[in-house]
C-alpha positions as CSV (number, residue, x, y, z in Angstrom):
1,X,19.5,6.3,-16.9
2,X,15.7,6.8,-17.2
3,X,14.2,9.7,-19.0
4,X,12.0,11.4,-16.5
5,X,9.0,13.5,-17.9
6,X,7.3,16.3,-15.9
7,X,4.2,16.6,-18.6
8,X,1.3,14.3,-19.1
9,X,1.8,14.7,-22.7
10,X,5.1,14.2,-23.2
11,X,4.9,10.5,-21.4
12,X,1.9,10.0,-23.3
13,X,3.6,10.9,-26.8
14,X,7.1,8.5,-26.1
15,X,5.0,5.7,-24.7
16,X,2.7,5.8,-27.9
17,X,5.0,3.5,-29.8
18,X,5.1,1.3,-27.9
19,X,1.8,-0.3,-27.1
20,X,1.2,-2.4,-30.1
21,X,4.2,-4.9,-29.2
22,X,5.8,-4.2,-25.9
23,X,4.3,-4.3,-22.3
24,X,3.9,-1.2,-20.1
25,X,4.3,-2.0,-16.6
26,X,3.1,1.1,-14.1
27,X,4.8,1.1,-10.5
28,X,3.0,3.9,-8.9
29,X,5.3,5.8,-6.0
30,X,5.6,9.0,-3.7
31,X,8.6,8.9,-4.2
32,X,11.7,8.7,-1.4
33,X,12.4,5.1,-2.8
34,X,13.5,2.5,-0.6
35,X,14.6,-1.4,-0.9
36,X,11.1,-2.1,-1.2
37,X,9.6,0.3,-4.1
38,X,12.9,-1.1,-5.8
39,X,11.6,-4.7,-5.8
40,X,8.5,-3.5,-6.9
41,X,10.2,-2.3,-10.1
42,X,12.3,-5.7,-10.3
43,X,9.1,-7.9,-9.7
44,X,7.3,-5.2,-13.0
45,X,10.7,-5.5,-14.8
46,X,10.0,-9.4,-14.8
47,X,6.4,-8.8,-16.4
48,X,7.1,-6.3,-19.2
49,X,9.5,-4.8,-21.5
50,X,9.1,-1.2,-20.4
51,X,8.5,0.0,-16.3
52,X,7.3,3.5,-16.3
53,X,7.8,4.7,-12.1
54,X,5.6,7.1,-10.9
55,X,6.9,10.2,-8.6
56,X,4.4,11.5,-7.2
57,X,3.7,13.0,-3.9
58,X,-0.9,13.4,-4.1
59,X,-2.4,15.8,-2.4
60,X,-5.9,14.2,-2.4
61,X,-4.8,11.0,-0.5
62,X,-4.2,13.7,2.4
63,X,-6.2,14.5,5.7
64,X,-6.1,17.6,7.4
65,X,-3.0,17.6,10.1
66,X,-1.1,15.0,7.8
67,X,2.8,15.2,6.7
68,X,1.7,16.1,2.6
69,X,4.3,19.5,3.4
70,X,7.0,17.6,4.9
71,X,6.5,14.4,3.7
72,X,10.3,13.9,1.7
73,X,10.7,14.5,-2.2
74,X,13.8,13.0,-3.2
75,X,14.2,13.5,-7.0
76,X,17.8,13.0,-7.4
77,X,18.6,10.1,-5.1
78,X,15.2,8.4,-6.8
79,X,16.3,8.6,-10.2
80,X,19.9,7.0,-8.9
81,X,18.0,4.2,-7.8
82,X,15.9,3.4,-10.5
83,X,18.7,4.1,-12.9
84,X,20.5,1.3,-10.8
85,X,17.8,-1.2,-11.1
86,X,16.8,-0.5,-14.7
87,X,13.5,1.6,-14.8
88,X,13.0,2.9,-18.2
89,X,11.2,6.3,-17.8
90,X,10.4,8.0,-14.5
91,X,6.8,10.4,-14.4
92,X,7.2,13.1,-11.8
93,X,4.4,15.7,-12.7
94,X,4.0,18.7,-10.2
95,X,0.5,19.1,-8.6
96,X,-0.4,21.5,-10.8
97,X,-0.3,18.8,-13.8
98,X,-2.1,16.5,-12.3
99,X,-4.9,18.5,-10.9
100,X,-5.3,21.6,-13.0
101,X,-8.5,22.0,-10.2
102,X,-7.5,21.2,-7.0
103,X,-9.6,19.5,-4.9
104,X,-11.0,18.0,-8.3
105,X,-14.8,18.2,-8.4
106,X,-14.6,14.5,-10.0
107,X,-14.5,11.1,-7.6
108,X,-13.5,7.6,-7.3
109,X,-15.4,6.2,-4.3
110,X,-14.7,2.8,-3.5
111,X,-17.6,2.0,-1.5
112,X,-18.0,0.2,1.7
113,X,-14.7,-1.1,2.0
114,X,-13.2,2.4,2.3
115,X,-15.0,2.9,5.6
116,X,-13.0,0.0,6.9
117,X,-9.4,-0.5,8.3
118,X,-7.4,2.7,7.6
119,X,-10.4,4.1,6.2
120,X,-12.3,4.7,9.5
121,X,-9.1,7.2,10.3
122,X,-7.9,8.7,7.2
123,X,-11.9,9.1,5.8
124,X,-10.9,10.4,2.4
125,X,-7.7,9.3,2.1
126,X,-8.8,6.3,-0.4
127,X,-10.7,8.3,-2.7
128,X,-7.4,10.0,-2.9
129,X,-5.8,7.1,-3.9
130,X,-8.5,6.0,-6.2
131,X,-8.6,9.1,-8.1
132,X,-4.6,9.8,-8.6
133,X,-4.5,5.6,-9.3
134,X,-7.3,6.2,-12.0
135,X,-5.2,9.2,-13.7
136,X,-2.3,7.1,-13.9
137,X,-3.9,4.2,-15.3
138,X,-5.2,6.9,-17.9
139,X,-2.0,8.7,-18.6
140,X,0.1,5.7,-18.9
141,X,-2.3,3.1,-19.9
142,X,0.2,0.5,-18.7
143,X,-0.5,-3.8,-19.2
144,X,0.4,-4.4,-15.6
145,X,0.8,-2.6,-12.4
146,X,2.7,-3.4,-9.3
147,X,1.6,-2.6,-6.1
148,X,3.0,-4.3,-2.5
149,X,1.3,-6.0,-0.5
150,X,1.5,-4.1,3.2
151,X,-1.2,-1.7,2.4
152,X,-3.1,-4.7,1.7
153,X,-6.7,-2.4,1.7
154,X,-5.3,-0.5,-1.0
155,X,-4.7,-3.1,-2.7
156,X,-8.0,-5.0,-2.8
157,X,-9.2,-1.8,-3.5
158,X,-7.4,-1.4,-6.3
159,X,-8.3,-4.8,-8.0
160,X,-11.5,-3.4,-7.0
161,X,-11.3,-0.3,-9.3
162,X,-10.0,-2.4,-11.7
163,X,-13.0,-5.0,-12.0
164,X,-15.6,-2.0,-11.9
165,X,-14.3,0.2,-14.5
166,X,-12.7,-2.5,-17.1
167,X,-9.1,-1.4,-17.2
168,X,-7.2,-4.3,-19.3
169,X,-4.8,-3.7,-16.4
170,X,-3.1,-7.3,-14.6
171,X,-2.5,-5.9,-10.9
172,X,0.4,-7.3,-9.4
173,X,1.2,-7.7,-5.9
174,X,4.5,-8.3,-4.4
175,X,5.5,-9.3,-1.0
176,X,6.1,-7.2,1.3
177,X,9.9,-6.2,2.0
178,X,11.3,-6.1,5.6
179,X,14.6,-5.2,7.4
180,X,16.4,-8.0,9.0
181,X,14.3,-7.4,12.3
182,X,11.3,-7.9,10.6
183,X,9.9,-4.0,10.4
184,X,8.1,-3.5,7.0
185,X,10.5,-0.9,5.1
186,X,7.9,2.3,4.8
187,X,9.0,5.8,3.7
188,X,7.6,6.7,7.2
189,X,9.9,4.9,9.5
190,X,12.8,7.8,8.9
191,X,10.2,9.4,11.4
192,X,11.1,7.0,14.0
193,X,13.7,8.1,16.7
194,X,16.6,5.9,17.1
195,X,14.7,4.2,20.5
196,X,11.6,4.0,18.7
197,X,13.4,1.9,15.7
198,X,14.2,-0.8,18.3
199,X,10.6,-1.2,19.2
200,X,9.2,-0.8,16.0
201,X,9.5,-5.1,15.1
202,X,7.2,-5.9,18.3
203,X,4.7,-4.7,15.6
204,X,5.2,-8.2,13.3
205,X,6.3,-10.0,16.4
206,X,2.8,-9.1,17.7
207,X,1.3,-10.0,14.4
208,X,2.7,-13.6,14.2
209,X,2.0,-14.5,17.8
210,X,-1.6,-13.3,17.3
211,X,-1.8,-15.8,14.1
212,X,-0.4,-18.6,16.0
213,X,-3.0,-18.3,18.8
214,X,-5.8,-18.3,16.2
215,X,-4.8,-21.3,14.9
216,X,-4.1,-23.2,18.2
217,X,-7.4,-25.0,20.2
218,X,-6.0,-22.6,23.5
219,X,-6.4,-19.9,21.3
220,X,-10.1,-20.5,20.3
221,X,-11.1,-21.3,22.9
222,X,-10.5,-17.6,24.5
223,X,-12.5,-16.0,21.5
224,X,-11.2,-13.7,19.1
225,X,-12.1,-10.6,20.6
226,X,-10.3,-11.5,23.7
227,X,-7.0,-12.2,21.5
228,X,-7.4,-9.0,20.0
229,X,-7.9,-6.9,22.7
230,X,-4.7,-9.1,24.3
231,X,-2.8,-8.0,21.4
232,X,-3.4,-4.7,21.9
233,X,-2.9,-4.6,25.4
234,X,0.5,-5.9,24.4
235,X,1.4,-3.4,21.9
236,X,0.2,-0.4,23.8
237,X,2.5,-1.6,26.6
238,X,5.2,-1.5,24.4
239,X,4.7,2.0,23.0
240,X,2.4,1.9,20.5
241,X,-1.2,3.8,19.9
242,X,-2.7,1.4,18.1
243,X,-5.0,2.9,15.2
244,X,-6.5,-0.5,14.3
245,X,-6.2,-4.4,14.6
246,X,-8.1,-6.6,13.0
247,X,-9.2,-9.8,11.3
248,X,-10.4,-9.9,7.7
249,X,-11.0,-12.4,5.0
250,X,-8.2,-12.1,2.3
251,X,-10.9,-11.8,-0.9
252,X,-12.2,-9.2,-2.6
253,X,-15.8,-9.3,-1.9
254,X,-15.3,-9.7,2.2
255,X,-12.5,-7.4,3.4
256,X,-15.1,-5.3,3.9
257,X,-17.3,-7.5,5.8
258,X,-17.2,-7.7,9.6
259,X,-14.4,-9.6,11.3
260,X,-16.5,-12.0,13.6
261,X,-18.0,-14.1,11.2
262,X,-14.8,-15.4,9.7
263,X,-13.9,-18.0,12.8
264,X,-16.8,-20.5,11.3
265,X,-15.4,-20.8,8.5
266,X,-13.0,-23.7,7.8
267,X,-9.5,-23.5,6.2
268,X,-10.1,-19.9,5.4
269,X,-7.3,-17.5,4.0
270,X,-7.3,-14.3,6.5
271,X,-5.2,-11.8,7.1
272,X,-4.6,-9.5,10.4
273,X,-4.2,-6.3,9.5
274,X,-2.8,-3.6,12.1
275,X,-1.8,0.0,12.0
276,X,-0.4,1.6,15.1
277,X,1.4,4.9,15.8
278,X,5.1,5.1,17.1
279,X,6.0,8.5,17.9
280,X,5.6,10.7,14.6
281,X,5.3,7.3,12.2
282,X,2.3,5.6,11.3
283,X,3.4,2.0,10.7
284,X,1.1,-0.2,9.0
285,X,1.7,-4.1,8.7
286,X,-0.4,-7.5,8.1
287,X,0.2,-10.7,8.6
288,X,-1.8,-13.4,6.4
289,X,-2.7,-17.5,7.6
290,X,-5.3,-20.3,7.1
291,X,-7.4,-20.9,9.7
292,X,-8.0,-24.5,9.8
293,X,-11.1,-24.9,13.2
C-alpha cells in the first residue's frame, strides 16, 4: 500500500534518503485515476526505483465557469489503484498547502505557445499548469516525470519549462491510452451521457481520416484549409462543438508556429490536434503522421 502524505514537508523529509542512489519518478495527477494515469505509473515504475503520484485537484489551471467544484476527488478508490499497480508514496496536499496565497502573486508564463491550441480558450489555464508543475518539481525533486501524450500542448510545454529553467528532470511521455472504440480515456468522459459515449469515437475516427487525406495526392490537392474546415463540418454534424482543429509541427520550437507553413515541408512529423465539446465533456485528442509531398 502506498504511504500518502498531505504535507510538503513530510514528502520532502521520507524522500530525502533517497536521492543519492535511487531514482524518483514524479507522475503528476488530479486525481480520479483511470486505466490510463495507471500506465503512466507502470511506464515511471519501468524508469525508477521509487514513483511518487501526485493528487492533486489545481485551482490555478482553472477558468471562470469551469468544473474545479465538481470536478471528482476520489481518494480512496485512487489509493486502491495505485496500491494495485505498485506506486510507492502518494502526495495529496489540500489547496491550502500548495498555495498558502491563493491566486499566487508568482508566474510561470510559457510564452507564445500558450496563446495557441487550448490556450486561445482556457487563456490562463497553462500558467496554471506551469506553476503547480514547477511546485512539484520543487517539492519532489523527482529524476523523471511521466506525462501522456493526449494533451500533447502540455506536454511540449513542459519540456519547455524544463529546457528554460534547468531542472535535471528526463520527461517522459507515454502513449496515449484508449477504450476499445478508440475514445482517449479522460477523467472527463464520465460527463458524457450514455448516447453521447457512442459518438464520442467519431472524434479519432475523424482524426485518422483527416491524416489519411493529407497524406494522399486527392487530399493536397484540396488544400489544407479546405480539409480542415471538411473535418469540422463533419464533426459538427455529428454532435460536436468543436473548440479547435488543427495542424502543427510535432517539435518544440514550432508547435507554436502557424499551421500553414508546414505542407512545404517534406517528410515532416505533425500532429492534428483537436478539442471539441460533447455535451458537458470537453474531449481533447491528436493524432500524429509524416507527411511525405
Amino acid at each position: 500500500m502506498p504511504i500518502t502524505y498531505h504535507e510538503i514537508s513530510a514528502l520532502r523529509a521520507v524522500l530525502r534518503p533517497y536521492r543519492s542512489q535511487q531514482r524518483i519518478a514524479l507522475v503528476p495527477t488530479m486525481g480520479n485515476l483511470h486505466k490510463g494515469h495507471i500506465a503512466l505509473v507502470e511506464l515511471a515504475k519501468r524508469h525508477a526505483d521509487i514513483v511518487v503520484v501526485s493528487l492533486f485537484v489545481n485551482p490555478t489551471q482553472f477558468g471562470i465557469g469551469e468544473d474545479f467544484e465538481s470536478y471528482p476527488r476520489t481518494l480512496i478508490k485512487d489509493t486502491e489503484l495505485l496500491a494495485a499497480v505498485g506506486a510507492d508514496y502518494i502526495f495529496a496536499p489540500n489547496v491550502d498547502e500548495m498555495y498558502p496565497v491563493l491566486p499566487p502573486p508568482t508566474s510561470i508564463n510559457a510564452g507564445a505557445i500558450t496563446t495557441k491550441l487550448c490556450g486561445k480558450s482556457r487563456p490562463t489555464h497553462f500558467d496554471g499548469v506551469g506553476i503547480v508543475v514547477s511546485k512539484l518539481f520543487n517539492i519532489i525533486q523527482p529524476d523523471v516525470a511521466v506525462f501522456g501524450q493526449k494533451d500533447y500542448q502540455q506536454l511540449t510545454i513542459i519540456k519547455q519549462l524544463v529546457r528554460d529553467l534547468s531542472y535535471p528532470i528526463e520527461i517522459i511521455a507515454a502513449p496515449i491510452v484508449r477504450a476499445a472504440d478508440g475514445l482517449a480515456l479522460s477523467s472527463r468522459n464520465q460527463y458524457l451521457t450514455e448516447d453521447e459515449r457512442q459518438i464520442a469515437p467519431v472524434l479519432q475516427q475523424e482524426l485518422q481520416r483527416l491524416g489519411a487525406q493529407l497524406q494522399s495526392s486527392d487530399g493536397i490537392a484540396k488544400g489544407l484549409e479546405t480539409l480542415l474546415a471538411q473535418t469540422s463540418q463533419r464533426l459538427t454534424d455529428a454532435g460536436f462543438v468543436v473548440d479547435y482543429l488543427a495542424l502543427k509541427s510535432m517539435s518544440l520550437e514550432d508547435i507554436a508556429d502557424d499551421q500553414l507553413y508546414l505542407l512545404a515541408r517534406d517528410n515532416h512529423d505533425v500532429i492534428i490536434a483537436a478539442a471539441a465539446w460533447l455535451g458537458r465533456a470537453r474531449l481533447l485528442d491528436n493524432y500524429p503522421l509524416t507527411l511525405t509531398l
